[in-house]
N, CA and C atoms as a LAMMPS dump frame, in Angstrom:
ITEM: TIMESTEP
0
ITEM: NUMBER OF ATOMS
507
ITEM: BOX BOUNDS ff ff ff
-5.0000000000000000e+02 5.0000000000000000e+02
-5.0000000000000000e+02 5.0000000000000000e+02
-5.0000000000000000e+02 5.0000000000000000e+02
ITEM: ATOMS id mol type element x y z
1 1 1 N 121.8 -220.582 269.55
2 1 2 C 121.889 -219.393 270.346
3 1 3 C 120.587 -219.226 271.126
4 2 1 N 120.474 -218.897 272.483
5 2 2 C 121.666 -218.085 273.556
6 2 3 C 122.591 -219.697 273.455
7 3 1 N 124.235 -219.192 274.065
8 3 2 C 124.829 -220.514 274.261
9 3 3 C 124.542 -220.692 275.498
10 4 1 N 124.517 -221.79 275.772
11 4 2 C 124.609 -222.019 277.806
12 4 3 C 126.254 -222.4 277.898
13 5 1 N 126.101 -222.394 279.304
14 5 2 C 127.424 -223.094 280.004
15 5 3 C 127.63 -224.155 279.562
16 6 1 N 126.969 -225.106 279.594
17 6 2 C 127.197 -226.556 279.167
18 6 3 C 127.891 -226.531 277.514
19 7 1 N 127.303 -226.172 276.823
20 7 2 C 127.809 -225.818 275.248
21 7 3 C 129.046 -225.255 275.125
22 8 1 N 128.551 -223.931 275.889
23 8 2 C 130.446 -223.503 275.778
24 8 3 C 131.524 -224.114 276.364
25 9 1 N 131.055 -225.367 277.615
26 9 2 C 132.418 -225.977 277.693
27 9 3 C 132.69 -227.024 277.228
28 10 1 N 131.173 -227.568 275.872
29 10 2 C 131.505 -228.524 275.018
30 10 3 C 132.2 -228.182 273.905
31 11 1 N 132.755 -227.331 273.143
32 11 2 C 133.4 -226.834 272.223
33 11 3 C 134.679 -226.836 272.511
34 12 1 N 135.929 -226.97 271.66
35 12 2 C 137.304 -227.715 271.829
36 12 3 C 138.105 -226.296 270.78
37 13 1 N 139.121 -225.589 271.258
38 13 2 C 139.832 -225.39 269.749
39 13 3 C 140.044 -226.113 268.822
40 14 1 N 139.933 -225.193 267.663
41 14 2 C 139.946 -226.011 266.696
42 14 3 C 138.695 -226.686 266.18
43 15 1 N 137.908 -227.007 266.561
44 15 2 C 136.758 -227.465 266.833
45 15 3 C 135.912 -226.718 265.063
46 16 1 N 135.465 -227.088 263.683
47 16 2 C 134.787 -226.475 263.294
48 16 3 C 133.183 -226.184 263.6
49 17 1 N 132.96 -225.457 263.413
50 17 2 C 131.032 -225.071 264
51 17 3 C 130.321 -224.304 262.831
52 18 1 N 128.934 -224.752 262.642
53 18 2 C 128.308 -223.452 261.813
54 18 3 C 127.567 -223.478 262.825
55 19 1 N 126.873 -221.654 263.048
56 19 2 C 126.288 -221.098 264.028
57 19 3 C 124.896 -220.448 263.477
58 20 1 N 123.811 -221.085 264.159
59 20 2 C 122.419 -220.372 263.597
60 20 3 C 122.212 -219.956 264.929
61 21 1 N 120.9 -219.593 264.63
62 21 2 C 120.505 -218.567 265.646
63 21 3 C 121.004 -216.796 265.662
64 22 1 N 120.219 -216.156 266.748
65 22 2 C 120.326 -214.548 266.74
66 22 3 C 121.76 -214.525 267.299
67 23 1 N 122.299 -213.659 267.238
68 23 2 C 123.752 -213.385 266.867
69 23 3 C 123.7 -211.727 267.042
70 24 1 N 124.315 -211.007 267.681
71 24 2 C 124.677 -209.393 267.483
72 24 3 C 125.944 -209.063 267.278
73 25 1 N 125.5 -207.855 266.054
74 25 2 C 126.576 -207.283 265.253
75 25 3 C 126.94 -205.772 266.022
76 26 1 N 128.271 -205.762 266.714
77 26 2 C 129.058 -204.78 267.388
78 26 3 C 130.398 -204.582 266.94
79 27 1 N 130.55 -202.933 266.641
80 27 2 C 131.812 -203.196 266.501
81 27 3 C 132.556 -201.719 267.739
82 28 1 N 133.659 -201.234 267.689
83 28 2 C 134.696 -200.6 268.368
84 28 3 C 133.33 -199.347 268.901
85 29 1 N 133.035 -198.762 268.558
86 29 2 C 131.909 -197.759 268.722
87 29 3 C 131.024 -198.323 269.257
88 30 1 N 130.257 -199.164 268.763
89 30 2 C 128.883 -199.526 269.442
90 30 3 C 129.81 -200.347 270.841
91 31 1 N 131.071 -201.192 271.386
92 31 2 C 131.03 -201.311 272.306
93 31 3 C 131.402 -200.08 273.408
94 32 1 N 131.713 -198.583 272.939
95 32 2 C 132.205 -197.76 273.588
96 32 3 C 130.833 -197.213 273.972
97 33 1 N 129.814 -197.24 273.444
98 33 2 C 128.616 -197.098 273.751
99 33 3 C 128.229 -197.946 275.206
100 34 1 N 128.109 -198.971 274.898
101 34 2 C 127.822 -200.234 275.697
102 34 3 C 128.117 -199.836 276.952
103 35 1 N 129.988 -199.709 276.934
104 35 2 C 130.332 -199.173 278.658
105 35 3 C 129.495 -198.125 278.726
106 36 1 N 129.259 -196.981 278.299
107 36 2 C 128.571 -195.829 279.047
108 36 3 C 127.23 -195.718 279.215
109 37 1 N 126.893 -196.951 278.317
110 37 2 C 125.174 -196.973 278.885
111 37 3 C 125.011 -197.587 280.423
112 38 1 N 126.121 -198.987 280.69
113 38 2 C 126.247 -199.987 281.713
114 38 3 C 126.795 -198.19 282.87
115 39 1 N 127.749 -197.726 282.603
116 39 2 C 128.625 -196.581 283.539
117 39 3 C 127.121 -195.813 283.928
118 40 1 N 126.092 -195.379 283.235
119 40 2 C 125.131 -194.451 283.789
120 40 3 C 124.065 -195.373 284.352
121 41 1 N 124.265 -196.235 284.65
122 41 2 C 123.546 -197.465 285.104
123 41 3 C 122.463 -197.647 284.787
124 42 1 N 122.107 -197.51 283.029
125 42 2 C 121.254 -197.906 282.266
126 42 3 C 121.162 -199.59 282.111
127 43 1 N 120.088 -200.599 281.799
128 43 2 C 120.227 -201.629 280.972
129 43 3 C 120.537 -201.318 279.602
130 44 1 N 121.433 -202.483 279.385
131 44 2 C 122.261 -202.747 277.925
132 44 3 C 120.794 -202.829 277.44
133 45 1 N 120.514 -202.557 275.602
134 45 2 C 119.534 -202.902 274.782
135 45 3 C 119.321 -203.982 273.864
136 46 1 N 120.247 -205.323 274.767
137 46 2 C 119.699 -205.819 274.544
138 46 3 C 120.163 -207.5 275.51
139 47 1 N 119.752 -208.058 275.554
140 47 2 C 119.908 -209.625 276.413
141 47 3 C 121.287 -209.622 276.184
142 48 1 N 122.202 -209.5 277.343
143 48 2 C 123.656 -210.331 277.087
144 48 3 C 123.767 -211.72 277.706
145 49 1 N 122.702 -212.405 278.312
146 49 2 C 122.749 -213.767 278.871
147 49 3 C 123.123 -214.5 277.761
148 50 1 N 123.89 -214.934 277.781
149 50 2 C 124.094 -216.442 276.659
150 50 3 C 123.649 -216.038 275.192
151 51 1 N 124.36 -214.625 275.333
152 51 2 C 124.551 -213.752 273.498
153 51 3 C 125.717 -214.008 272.836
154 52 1 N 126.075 -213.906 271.698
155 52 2 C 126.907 -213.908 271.296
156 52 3 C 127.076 -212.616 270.353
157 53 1 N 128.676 -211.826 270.375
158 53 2 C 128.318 -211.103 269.386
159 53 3 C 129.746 -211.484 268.393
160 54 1 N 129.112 -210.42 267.789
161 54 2 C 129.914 -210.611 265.387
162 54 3 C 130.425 -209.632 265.798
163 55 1 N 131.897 -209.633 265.6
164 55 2 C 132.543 -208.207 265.112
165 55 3 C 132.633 -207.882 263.743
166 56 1 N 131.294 -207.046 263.362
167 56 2 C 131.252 -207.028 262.269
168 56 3 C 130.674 -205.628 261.498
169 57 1 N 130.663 -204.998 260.819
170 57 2 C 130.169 -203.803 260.075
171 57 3 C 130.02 -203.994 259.095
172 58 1 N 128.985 -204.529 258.436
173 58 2 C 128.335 -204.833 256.962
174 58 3 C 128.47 -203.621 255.912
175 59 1 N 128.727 -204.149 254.613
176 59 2 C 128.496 -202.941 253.619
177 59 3 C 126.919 -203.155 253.676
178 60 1 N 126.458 -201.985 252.554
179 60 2 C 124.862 -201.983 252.806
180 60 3 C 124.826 -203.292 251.961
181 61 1 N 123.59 -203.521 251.96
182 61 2 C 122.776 -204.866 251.714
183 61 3 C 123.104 -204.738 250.37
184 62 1 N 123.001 -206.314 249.449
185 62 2 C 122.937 -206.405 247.93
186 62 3 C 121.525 -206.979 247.577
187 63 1 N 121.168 -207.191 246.625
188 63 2 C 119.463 -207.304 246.098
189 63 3 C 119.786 -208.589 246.772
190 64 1 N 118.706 -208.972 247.224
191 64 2 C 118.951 -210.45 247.621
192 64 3 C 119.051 -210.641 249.106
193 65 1 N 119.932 -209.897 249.69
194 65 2 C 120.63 -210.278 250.837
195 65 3 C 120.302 -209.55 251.688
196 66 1 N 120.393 -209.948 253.227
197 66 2 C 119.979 -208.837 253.961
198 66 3 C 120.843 -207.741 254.767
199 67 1 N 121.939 -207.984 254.269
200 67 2 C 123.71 -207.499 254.282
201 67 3 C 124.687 -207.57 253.623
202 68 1 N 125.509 -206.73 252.921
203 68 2 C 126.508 -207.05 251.809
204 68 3 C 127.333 -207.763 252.355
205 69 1 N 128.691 -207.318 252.011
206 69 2 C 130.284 -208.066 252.345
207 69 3 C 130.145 -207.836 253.954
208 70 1 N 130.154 -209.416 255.152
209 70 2 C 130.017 -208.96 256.342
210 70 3 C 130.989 -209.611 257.058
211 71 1 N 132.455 -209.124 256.401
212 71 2 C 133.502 -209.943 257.052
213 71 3 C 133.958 -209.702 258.521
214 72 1 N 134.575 -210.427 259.278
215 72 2 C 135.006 -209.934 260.611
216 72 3 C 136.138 -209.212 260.662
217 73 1 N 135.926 -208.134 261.529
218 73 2 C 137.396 -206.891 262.246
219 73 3 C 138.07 -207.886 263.244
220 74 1 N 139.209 -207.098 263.433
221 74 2 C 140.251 -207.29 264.434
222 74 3 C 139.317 -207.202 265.846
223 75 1 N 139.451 -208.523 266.279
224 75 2 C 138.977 -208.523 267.603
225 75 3 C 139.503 -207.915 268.821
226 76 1 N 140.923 -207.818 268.854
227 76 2 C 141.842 -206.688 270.073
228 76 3 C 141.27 -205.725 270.208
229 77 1 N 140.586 -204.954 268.94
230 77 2 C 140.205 -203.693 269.443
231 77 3 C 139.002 -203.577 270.271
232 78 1 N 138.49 -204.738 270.521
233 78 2 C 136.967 -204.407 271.502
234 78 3 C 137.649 -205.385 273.253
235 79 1 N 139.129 -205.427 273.25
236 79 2 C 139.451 -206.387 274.249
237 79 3 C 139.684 -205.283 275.126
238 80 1 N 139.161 -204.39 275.592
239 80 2 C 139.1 -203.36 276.368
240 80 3 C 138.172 -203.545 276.784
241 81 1 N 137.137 -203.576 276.402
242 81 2 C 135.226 -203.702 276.535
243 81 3 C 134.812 -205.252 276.862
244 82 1 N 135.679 -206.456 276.204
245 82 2 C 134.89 -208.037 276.262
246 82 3 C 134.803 -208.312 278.163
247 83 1 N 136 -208.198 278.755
248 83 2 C 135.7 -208.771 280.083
249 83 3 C 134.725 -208 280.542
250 84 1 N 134.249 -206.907 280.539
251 84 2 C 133.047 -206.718 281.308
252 84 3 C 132.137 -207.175 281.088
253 85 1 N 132.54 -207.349 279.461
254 85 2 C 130.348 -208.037 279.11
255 85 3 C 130.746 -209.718 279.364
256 86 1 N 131.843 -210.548 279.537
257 86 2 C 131.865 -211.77 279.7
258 86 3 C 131.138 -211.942 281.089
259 87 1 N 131.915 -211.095 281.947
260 87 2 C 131.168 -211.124 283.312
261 87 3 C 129.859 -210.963 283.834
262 88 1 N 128.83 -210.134 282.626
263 88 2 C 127.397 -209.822 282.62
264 88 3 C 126.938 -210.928 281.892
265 89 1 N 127.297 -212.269 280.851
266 89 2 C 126.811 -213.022 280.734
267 89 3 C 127.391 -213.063 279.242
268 90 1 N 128.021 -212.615 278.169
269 90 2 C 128.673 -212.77 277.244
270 90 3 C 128.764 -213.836 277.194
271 91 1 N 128.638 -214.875 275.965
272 91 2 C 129.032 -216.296 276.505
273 91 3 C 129.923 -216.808 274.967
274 92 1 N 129.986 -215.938 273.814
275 92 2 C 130.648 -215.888 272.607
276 92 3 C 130.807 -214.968 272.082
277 93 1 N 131.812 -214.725 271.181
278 93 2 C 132.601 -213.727 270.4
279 93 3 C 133.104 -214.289 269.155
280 94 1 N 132.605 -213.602 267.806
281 94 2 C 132.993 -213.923 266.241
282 94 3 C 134.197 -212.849 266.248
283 95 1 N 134.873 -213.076 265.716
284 95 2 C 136.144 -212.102 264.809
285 95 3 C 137.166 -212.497 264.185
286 96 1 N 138.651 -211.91 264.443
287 96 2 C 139.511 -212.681 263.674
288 96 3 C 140.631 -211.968 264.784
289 97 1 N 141.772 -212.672 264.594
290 97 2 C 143.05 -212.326 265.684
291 97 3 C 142.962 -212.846 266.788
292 98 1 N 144.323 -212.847 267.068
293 98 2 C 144.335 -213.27 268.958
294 98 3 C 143.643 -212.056 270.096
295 99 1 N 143.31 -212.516 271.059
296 99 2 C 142.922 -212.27 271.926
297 99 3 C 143.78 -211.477 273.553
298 100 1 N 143.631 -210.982 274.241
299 100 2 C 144.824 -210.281 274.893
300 100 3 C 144.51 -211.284 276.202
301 101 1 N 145.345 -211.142 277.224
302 101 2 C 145.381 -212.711 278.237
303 101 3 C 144.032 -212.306 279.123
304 102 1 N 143.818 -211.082 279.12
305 102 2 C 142.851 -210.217 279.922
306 102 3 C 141.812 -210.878 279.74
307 103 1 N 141.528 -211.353 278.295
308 103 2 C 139.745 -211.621 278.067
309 103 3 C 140.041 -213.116 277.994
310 104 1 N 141.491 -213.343 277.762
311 104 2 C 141.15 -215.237 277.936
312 104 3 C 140.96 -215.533 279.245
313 105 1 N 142.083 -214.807 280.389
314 105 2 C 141.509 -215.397 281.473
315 105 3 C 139.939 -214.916 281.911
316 106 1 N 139.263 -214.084 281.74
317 106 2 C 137.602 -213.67 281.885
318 106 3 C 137.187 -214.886 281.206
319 107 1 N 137.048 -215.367 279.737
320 107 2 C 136.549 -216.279 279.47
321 107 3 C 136.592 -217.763 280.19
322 108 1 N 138.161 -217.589 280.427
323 108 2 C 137.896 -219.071 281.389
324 108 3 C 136.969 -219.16 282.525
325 109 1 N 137.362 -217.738 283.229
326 109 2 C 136.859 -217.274 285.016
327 109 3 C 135.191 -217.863 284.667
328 110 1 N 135.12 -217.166 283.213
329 110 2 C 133.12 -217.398 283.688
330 110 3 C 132.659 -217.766 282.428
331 111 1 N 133.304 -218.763 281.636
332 111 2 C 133.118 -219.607 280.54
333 111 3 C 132.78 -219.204 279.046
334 112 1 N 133.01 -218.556 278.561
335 112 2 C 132.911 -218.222 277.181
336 112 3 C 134.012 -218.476 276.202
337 113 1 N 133.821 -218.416 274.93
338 113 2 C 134.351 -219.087 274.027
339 113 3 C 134.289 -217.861 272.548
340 114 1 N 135.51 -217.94 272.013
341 114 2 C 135.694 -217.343 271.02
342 114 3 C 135.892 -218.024 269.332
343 115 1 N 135.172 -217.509 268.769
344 115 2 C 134.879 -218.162 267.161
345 115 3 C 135.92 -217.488 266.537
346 116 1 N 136.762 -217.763 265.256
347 116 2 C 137.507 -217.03 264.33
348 116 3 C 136.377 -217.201 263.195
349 117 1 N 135.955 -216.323 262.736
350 117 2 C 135.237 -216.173 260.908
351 117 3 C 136.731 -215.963 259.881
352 118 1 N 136.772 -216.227 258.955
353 118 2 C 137.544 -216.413 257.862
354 118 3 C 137.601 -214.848 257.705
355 119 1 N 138.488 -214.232 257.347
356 119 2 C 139.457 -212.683 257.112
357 119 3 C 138.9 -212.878 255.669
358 120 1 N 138.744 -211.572 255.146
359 120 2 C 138.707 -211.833 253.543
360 120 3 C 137.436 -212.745 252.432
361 121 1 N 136.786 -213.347 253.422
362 121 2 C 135.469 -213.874 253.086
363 121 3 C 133.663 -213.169 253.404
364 122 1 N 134.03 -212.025 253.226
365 122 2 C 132.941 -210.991 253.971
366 122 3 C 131.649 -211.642 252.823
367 123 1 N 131.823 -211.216 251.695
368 123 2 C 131.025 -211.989 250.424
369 123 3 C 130.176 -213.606 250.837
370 124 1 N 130.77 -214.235 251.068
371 124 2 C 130.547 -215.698 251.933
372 124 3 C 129.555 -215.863 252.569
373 125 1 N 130.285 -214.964 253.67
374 125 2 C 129.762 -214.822 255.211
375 125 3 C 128.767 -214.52 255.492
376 126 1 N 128.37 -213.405 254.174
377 126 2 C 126.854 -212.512 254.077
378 126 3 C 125.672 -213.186 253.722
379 127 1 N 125.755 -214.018 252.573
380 127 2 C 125.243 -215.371 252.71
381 127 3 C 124.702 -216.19 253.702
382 128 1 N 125.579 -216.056 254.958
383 128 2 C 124.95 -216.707 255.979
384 128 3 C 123.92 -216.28 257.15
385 129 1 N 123.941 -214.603 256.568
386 129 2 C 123.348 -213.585 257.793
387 129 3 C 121.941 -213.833 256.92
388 130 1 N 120.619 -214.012 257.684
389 130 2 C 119.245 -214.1 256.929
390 130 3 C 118.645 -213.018 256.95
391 131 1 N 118.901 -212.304 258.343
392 131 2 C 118.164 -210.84 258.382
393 131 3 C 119.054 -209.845 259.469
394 132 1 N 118.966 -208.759 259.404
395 132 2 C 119.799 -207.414 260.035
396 132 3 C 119.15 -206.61 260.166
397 133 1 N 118.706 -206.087 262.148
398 133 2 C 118.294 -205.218 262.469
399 133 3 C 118.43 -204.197 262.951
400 134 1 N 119.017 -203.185 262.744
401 134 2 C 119.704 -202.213 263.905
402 134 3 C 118.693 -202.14 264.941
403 135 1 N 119.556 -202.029 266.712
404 135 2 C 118.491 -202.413 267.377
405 135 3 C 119.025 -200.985 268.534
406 136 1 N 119.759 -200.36 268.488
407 136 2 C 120.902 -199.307 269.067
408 136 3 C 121.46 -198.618 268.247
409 137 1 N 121.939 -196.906 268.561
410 137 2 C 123.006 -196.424 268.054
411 137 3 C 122.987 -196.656 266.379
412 138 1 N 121.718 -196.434 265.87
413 138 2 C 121.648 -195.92 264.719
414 138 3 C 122.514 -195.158 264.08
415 139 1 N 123.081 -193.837 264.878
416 139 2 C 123.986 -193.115 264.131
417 139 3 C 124.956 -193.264 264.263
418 140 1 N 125.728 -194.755 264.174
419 140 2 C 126.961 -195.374 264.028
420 140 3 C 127.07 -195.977 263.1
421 141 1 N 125.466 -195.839 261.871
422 141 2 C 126.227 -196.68 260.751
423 141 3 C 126.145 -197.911 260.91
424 142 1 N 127.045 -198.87 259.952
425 142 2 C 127.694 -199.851 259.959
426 142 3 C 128.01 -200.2 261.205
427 143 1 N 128.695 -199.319 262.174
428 143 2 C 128.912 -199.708 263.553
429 143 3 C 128.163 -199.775 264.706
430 144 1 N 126.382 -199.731 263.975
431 144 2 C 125.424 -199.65 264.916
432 144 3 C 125.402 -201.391 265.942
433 145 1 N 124.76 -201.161 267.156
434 145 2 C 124.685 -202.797 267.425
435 145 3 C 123.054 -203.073 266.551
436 146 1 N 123.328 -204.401 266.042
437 146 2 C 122.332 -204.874 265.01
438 146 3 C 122.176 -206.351 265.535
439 147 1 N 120.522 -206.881 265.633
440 147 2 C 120.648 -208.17 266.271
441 147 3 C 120.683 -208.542 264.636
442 148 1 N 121.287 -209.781 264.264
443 148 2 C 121.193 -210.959 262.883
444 148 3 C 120.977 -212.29 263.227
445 149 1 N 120.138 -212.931 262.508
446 149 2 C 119.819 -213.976 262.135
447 149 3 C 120.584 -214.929 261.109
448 150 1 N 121.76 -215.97 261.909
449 150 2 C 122.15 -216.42 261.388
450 150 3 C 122.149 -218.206 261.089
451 151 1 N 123.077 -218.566 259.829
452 151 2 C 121.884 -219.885 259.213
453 151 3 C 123.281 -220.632 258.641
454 152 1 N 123.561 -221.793 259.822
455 152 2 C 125.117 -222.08 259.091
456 152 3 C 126.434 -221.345 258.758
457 153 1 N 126.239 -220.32 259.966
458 153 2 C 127.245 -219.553 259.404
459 153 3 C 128.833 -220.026 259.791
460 154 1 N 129.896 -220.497 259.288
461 154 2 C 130.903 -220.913 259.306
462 154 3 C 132.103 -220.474 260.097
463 155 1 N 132.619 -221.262 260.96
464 155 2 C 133.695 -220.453 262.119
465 155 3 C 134.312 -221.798 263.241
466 156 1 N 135.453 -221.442 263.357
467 156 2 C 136.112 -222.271 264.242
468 156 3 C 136.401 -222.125 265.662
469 157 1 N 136.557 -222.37 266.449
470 157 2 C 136.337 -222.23 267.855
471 157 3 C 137.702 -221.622 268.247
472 158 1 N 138.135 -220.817 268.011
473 158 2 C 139.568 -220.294 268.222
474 158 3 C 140.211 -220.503 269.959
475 159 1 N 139.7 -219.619 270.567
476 159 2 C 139.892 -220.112 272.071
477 159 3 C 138.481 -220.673 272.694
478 160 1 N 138.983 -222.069 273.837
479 160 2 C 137.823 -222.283 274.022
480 160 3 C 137.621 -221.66 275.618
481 161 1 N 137.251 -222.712 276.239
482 161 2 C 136.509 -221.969 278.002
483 161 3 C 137.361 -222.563 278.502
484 162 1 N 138.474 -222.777 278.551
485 162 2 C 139.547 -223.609 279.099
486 162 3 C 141.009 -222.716 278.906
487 163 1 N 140.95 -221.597 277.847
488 163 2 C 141.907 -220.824 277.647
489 163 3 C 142.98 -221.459 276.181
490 164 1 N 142.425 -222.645 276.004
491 164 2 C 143.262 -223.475 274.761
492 164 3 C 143.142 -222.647 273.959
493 165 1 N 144.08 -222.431 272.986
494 165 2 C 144.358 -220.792 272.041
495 165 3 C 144.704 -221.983 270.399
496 166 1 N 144.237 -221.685 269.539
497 166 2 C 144.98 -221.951 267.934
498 166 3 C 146.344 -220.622 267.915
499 167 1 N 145.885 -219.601 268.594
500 167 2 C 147.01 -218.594 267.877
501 167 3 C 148.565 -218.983 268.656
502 168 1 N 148.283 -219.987 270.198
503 168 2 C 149.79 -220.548 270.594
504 168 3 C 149.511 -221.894 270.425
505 169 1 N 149.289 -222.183 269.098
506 169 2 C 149.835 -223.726 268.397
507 169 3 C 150.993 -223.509 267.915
């Protein structure tokens, strides 16, 4: 991480990947935020060039870890919000579910690529996050945007920059 162009149109569905590097954690709230910071023609807080974000809302941290159970949400619900940030430089997306045609064709138009994380493996997953910062929207909780540091973290290339889908296999 950041991904470039070149990367994201080296990745294939299907394709397995572990992903290190900074990584941001957004979920349904923190992107409803996002539009109205971009709508009052604020800068976003933080780099969307060749970012990737986690749809994700961590339980609090366990001794040890720097995030509890940090499994991925339903990605549809932020497919209202993805084509705008694909178009500002979005260049990946973690979650789980299909995608609506809206953000596949954006991803193709200007190359980004979507990861599936495993449903039900939040325990796992947390494991792979090294550190969690809220960096925005503190008083969202769990649903704050948080940059993470991630280290092998496990995920398959669900749609790639070409529009190839696992969910119409």
């Amino acid at each position: 991480m950041p991904l470039d162009g070149q990367t994201v149109r080296s990745l294939s569905a299907g394709q397995r990947v572990l992903i290190s590097g900074t990584v941001w954690a957004a979920r349904d709230a923190a992107h409803r935020r996002l539009m109205q910071t971009l709508d009052s023609g604020r800068p976003l807080p933080f780099d969307i060039c060749g970012a990737v974000i986690y749809y994700v809302g961590p339980t609090p941290p366990t001794p040890g870890r720097a995030v509890g159970s940090a499994g991925p949400t339903t990605s549809a619900r932020m497919d209202p919000y993805a084509p705008r940030l694909i178009e500002l430089g979005l260049r990946g997306m973690i979650g789980k579910g299909p995608r609506s045609p809206q953000v596949v064709e954006t991803m193709k138009k200007f190359g980004a690529v979507y990861f599936a994380a495993t449903g039900g493996a939040g325990a796992l997953l947390a494991t792979k996050i090294r550190s969690y910062q809220v960096v925005a929207y503190d008083d969202l909780g769990p649903e704050a945007l948080a940059r993470m540091e991630l280290e092998n973290f496990p995920a398959v290339v669900a749609i790639d920059a070409t529009g190839k889908s696992l969910y119409e296999r």
